[in-house]
matplotlib code that plots the C-alpha trace (Angstrom):
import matplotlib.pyplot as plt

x = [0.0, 0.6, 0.5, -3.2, -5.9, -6.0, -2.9, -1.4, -3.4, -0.7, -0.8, -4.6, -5.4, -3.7, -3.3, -6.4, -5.8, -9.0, -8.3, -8.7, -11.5, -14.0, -13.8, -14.3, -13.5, -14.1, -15.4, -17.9, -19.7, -23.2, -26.1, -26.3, -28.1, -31.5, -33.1, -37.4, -38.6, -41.9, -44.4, -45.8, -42.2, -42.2, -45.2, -44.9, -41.1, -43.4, -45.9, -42.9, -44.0, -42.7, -43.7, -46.6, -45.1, -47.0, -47.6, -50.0, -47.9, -48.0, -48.9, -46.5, -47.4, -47.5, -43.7, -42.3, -43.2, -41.0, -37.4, -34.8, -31.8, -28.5, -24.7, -23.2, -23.2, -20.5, -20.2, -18.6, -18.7, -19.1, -19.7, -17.3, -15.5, -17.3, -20.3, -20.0, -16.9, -17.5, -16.4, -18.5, -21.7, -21.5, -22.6, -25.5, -27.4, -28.3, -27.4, -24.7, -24.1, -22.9, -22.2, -22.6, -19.6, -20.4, -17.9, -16.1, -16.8, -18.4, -21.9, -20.4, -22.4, -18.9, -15.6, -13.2, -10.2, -11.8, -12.9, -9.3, -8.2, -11.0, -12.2, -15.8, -17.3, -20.3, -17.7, -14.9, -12.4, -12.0, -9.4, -9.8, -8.7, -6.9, -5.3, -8.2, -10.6, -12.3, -11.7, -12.1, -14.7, -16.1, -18.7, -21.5, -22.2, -25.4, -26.7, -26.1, -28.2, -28.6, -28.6, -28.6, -25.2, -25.2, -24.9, -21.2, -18.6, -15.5, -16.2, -18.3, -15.6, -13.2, -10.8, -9.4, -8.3, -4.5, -3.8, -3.4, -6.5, -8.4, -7.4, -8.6, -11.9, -12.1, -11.2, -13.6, -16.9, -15.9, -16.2, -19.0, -21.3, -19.8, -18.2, -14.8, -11.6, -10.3, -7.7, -5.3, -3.8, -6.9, -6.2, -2.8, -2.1, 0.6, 3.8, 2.1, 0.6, -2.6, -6.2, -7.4, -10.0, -7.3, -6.2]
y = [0.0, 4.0, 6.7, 6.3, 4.6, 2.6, 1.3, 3.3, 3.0, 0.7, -1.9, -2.1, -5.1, -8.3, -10.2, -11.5, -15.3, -17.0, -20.4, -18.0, -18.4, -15.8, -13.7, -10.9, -7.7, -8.5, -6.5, -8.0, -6.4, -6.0, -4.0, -3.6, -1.9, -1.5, 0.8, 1.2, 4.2, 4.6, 5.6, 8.1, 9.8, 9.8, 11.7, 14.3, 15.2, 15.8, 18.1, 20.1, 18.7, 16.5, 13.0, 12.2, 11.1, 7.8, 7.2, 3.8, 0.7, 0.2, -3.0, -4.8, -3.9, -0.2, -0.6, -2.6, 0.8, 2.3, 0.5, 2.3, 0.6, 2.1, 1.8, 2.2, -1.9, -2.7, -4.3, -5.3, -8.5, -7.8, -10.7, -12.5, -15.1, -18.3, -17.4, -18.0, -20.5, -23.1, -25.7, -24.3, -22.2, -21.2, -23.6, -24.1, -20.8, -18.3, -15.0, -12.2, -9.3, -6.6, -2.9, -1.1, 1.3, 5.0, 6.9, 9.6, 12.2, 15.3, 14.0, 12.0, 13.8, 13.1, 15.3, 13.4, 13.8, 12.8, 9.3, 8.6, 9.9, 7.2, 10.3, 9.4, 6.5, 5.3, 4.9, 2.6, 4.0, 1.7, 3.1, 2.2, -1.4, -0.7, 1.9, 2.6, 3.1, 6.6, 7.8, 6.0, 4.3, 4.5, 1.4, 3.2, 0.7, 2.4, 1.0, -2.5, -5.6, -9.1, -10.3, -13.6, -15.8, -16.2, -12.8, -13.4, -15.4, -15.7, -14.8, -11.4, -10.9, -7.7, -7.3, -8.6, -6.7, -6.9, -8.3, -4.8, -3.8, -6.3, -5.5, -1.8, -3.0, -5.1, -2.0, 0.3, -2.5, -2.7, 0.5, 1.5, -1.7, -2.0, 1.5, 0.8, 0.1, -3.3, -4.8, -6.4, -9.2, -11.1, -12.4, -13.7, -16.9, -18.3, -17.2, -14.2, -16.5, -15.2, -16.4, -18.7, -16.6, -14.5, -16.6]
z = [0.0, -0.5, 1.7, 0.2, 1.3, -2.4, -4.3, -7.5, -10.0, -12.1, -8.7, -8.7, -10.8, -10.9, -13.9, -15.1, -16.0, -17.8, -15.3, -12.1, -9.9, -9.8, -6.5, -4.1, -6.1, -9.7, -11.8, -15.0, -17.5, -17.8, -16.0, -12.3, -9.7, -9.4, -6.6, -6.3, -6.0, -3.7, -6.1, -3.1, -3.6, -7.2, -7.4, -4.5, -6.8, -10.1, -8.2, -6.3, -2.7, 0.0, 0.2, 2.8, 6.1, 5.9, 2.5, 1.5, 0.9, -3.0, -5.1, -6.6, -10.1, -9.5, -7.7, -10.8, -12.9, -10.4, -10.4, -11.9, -12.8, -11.9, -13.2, -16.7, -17.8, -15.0, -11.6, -8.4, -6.6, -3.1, -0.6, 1.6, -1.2, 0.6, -1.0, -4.4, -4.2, -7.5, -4.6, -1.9, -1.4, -5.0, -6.8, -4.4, -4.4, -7.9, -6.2, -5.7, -4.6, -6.4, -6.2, -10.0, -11.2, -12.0, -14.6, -12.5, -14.8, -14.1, -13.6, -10.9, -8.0, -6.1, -5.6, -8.1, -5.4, -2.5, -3.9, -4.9, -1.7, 0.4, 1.9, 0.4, 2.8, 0.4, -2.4, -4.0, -6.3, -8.8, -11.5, -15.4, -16.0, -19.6, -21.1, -23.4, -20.7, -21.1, -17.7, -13.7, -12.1, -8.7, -6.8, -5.0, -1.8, -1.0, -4.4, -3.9, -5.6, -5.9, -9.0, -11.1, -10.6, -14.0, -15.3, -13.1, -15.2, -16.2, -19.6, -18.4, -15.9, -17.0, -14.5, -11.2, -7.8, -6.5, -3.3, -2.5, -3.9, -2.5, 1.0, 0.4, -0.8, 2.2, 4.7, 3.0, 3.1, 6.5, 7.3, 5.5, 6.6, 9.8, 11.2, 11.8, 10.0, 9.1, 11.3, 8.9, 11.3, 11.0, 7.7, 9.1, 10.2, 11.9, 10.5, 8.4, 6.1, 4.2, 5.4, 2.8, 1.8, 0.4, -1.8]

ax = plt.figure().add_subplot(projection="3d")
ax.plot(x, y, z, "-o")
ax.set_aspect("equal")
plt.show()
Protein backbone atom coordinates (compact mmCIF):
# COMPACT_ATOMS: atom_id res chain seq x y z
CA UNK A 1 0.00 0.00 0.00
CA UNK A 2 0.61 4.01 -0.47
CA UNK A 3 0.50 6.69 1.74
CA UNK A 4 -3.23 6.28 0.23
CA UNK A 5 -5.91 4.60 1.35
CA UNK A 6 -5.96 2.62 -2.43
CA UNK A 7 -2.93 1.25 -4.27
CA UNK A 8 -1.38 3.29 -7.46
CA UNK A 9 -3.42 3.05 -10.01
CA UNK A 10 -0.67 0.72 -12.05
CA UNK A 11 -0.81 -1.94 -8.67
CA UNK A 12 -4.58 -2.06 -8.70
CA UNK A 13 -5.39 -5.06 -10.81
CA UNK A 14 -3.74 -8.28 -10.93
CA UNK A 15 -3.26 -10.19 -13.95
CA UNK A 16 -6.40 -11.52 -15.14
CA UNK A 17 -5.76 -15.30 -16.03
CA UNK A 18 -8.99 -16.96 -17.85
CA UNK A 19 -8.34 -20.38 -15.30
CA UNK A 20 -8.67 -17.99 -12.13
CA UNK A 21 -11.46 -18.36 -9.92
CA UNK A 22 -14.02 -15.83 -9.83
CA UNK A 23 -13.78 -13.74 -6.55
CA UNK A 24 -14.35 -10.90 -4.12
CA UNK A 25 -13.45 -7.68 -6.14
CA UNK A 26 -14.07 -8.55 -9.65
CA UNK A 27 -15.38 -6.51 -11.79
CA UNK A 28 -17.95 -7.95 -14.96
CA UNK A 29 -19.67 -6.43 -17.48
CA UNK A 30 -23.22 -6.04 -17.82
CA UNK A 31 -26.09 -3.97 -15.99
CA UNK A 32 -26.27 -3.57 -12.35
CA UNK A 33 -28.08 -1.90 -9.74
CA UNK A 34 -31.49 -1.47 -9.39
CA UNK A 35 -33.11 0.79 -6.62
CA UNK A 36 -37.43 1.16 -6.31
CA UNK A 37 -38.57 4.22 -6.04
CA UNK A 38 -41.93 4.58 -3.66
CA UNK A 39 -44.43 5.62 -6.11
CA UNK A 40 -45.78 8.07 -3.14
CA UNK A 41 -42.24 9.84 -3.62
CA UNK A 42 -42.21 9.84 -7.22
CA UNK A 43 -45.15 11.74 -7.40
CA UNK A 44 -44.91 14.32 -4.53
CA UNK A 45 -41.10 15.15 -6.77
CA UNK A 46 -43.35 15.78 -10.08
CA UNK A 47 -45.90 18.14 -8.19
CA UNK A 48 -42.85 20.07 -6.28
CA UNK A 49 -44.04 18.75 -2.66
CA UNK A 50 -42.73 16.46 -0.02
CA UNK A 51 -43.68 13.04 0.18
CA UNK A 52 -46.56 12.22 2.77
CA UNK A 53 -45.10 11.08 6.07
CA UNK A 54 -47.03 7.83 5.91
CA UNK A 55 -47.56 7.19 2.53
CA UNK A 56 -49.97 3.77 1.54
CA UNK A 57 -47.95 0.72 0.93
CA UNK A 58 -48.02 0.25 -3.05
CA UNK A 59 -48.94 -3.00 -5.08
CA UNK A 60 -46.53 -4.78 -6.64
CA UNK A 61 -47.36 -3.88 -10.14
CA UNK A 62 -47.47 -0.23 -9.51
CA UNK A 63 -43.67 -0.57 -7.73
CA UNK A 64 -42.28 -2.62 -10.81
CA UNK A 65 -43.24 0.78 -12.94
CA UNK A 66 -40.95 2.35 -10.45
CA UNK A 67 -37.35 0.49 -10.44
CA UNK A 68 -34.81 2.26 -11.87
CA UNK A 69 -31.80 0.56 -12.80
CA UNK A 70 -28.47 2.09 -11.86
CA UNK A 71 -24.73 1.79 -13.24
CA UNK A 72 -23.23 2.17 -16.75
CA UNK A 73 -23.21 -1.87 -17.79
CA UNK A 74 -20.53 -2.71 -15.02
CA UNK A 75 -20.17 -4.32 -11.58
CA UNK A 76 -18.57 -5.30 -8.35
CA UNK A 77 -18.69 -8.51 -6.57
CA UNK A 78 -19.12 -7.80 -3.06
CA UNK A 79 -19.72 -10.68 -0.59
CA UNK A 80 -17.32 -12.53 1.60
CA UNK A 81 -15.46 -15.14 -1.22
CA UNK A 82 -17.30 -18.34 0.56
CA UNK A 83 -20.27 -17.41 -1.04
CA UNK A 84 -19.99 -17.96 -4.37
CA UNK A 85 -16.93 -20.50 -4.19
CA UNK A 86 -17.52 -23.10 -7.54
CA UNK A 87 -16.40 -25.74 -4.56
CA UNK A 88 -18.49 -24.34 -1.90
CA UNK A 89 -21.67 -22.15 -1.42
CA UNK A 90 -21.48 -21.19 -4.97
CA UNK A 91 -22.56 -23.61 -6.83
CA UNK A 92 -25.51 -24.11 -4.37
CA UNK A 93 -27.40 -20.81 -4.38
CA UNK A 94 -28.32 -18.33 -7.94
CA UNK A 95 -27.44 -15.02 -6.19
CA UNK A 96 -24.73 -12.25 -5.75
CA UNK A 97 -24.05 -9.25 -4.61
CA UNK A 98 -22.90 -6.55 -6.38
CA UNK A 99 -22.24 -2.91 -6.24
CA UNK A 100 -22.62 -1.06 -10.00
CA UNK A 101 -19.62 1.26 -11.20
CA UNK A 102 -20.44 5.02 -11.98
CA UNK A 103 -17.93 6.94 -14.59
CA UNK A 104 -16.05 9.61 -12.45
CA UNK A 105 -16.75 12.18 -14.83
CA UNK A 106 -18.39 15.33 -14.08
CA UNK A 107 -21.91 13.98 -13.63
CA UNK A 108 -20.43 12.04 -10.87
CA UNK A 109 -22.37 13.75 -8.04
CA UNK A 110 -18.93 13.11 -6.08
CA UNK A 111 -15.63 15.32 -5.64
CA UNK A 112 -13.18 13.38 -8.14
CA UNK A 113 -10.25 13.80 -5.45
CA UNK A 114 -11.83 12.81 -2.45
CA UNK A 115 -12.90 9.29 -3.89
CA UNK A 116 -9.31 8.64 -4.91
CA UNK A 117 -8.20 9.87 -1.71
CA UNK A 118 -10.96 7.16 0.36
CA UNK A 119 -12.21 10.29 1.88
CA UNK A 120 -15.84 9.41 0.36
CA UNK A 121 -17.30 6.52 2.77
CA UNK A 122 -20.31 5.30 0.43
CA UNK A 123 -17.74 4.87 -2.39
CA UNK A 124 -14.86 2.57 -3.96
CA UNK A 125 -12.36 4.00 -6.29
CA UNK A 126 -12.01 1.73 -8.84
CA UNK A 127 -9.44 3.14 -11.51
CA UNK A 128 -9.82 2.21 -15.43
CA UNK A 129 -8.75 -1.38 -16.01
CA UNK A 130 -6.86 -0.66 -19.62
CA UNK A 131 -5.32 1.90 -21.06
CA UNK A 132 -8.17 2.55 -23.44
CA UNK A 133 -10.58 3.14 -20.74
CA UNK A 134 -12.34 6.60 -21.06
CA UNK A 135 -11.74 7.75 -17.72
CA UNK A 136 -12.09 6.02 -13.67
CA UNK A 137 -14.71 4.34 -12.12
CA UNK A 138 -16.08 4.48 -8.74
CA UNK A 139 -18.72 1.37 -6.76
CA UNK A 140 -21.50 3.24 -5.00
CA UNK A 141 -22.21 0.66 -1.77
CA UNK A 142 -25.38 2.43 -1.02
CA UNK A 143 -26.74 0.95 -4.39
CA UNK A 144 -26.09 -2.46 -3.89
CA UNK A 145 -28.23 -5.61 -5.57
CA UNK A 146 -28.58 -9.13 -5.95
CA UNK A 147 -28.59 -10.33 -8.97
CA UNK A 148 -28.64 -13.61 -11.08
CA UNK A 149 -25.19 -15.82 -10.60
CA UNK A 150 -25.24 -16.21 -14.00
CA UNK A 151 -24.94 -12.77 -15.26
CA UNK A 152 -21.21 -13.41 -13.12
CA UNK A 153 -18.56 -15.36 -15.24
CA UNK A 154 -15.50 -15.74 -16.23
CA UNK A 155 -16.23 -14.84 -19.64
CA UNK A 156 -18.26 -11.42 -18.45
CA UNK A 157 -15.56 -10.90 -15.90
CA UNK A 158 -13.18 -7.66 -16.96
CA UNK A 159 -10.84 -7.33 -14.45
CA UNK A 160 -9.45 -8.59 -11.18
CA UNK A 161 -8.32 -6.66 -7.84
CA UNK A 162 -4.54 -6.87 -6.47
CA UNK A 163 -3.81 -8.32 -3.31
CA UNK A 164 -3.44 -4.78 -2.47
CA UNK A 165 -6.51 -3.76 -3.87
CA UNK A 166 -8.38 -6.34 -2.46
CA UNK A 167 -7.38 -5.51 1.02
CA UNK A 168 -8.62 -1.81 0.40
CA UNK A 169 -11.89 -3.05 -0.82
CA UNK A 170 -12.06 -5.05 2.23
CA UNK A 171 -11.22 -2.00 4.69
CA UNK A 172 -13.62 0.34 2.99
CA UNK A 173 -16.89 -2.46 3.09
CA UNK A 174 -15.86 -2.73 6.49
CA UNK A 175 -16.24 0.53 7.26
CA UNK A 176 -19.05 1.46 5.49
CA UNK A 177 -21.25 -1.70 6.63
CA UNK A 178 -19.78 -2.04 9.80
CA UNK A 179 -18.19 1.47 11.20
CA UNK A 180 -14.80 0.82 11.79
CA UNK A 181 -11.61 0.15 9.99
CA UNK A 182 -10.33 -3.31 9.07
CA UNK A 183 -7.74 -4.83 11.34
CA UNK A 184 -5.33 -6.40 8.85
CA UNK A 185 -3.84 -9.16 11.35
CA UNK A 186 -6.95 -11.06 11.03
CA UNK A 187 -6.20 -12.37 7.67
CA UNK A 188 -2.78 -13.69 9.12
CA UNK A 189 -2.08 -16.93 10.23
CA UNK A 190 0.56 -18.30 11.86
CA UNK A 191 3.76 -17.17 10.49
CA UNK A 192 2.08 -14.17 8.42
CA UNK A 193 0.60 -16.46 6.09
CA UNK A 194 -2.59 -15.17 4.23
CA UNK A 195 -6.17 -16.39 5.42
CA UNK A 196 -7.37 -18.70 2.84
CA UNK A 197 -10.04 -16.56 1.82
CA UNK A 198 -7.30 -14.52 0.40
CA UNK A 199 -6.20 -16.64 -1.80
Amino acid sequence: MTDRFYPKASRYFARLEPERPIFQGDIFRGGFGAFWRHPEAVRSALAGSAPPASPPFPGLDELRSHVLVRGQGYGILLPQPCEFSEQEKGALHPYRLVAPLFPLNARAGVDHELVRAGRVGHTLWVPRWTGRGPQDYFADLRLTASVDAAFLTRDTRVAALSRAAWLAMADRLSRYFIGIPLDVTAFSLGQGGLHPDST
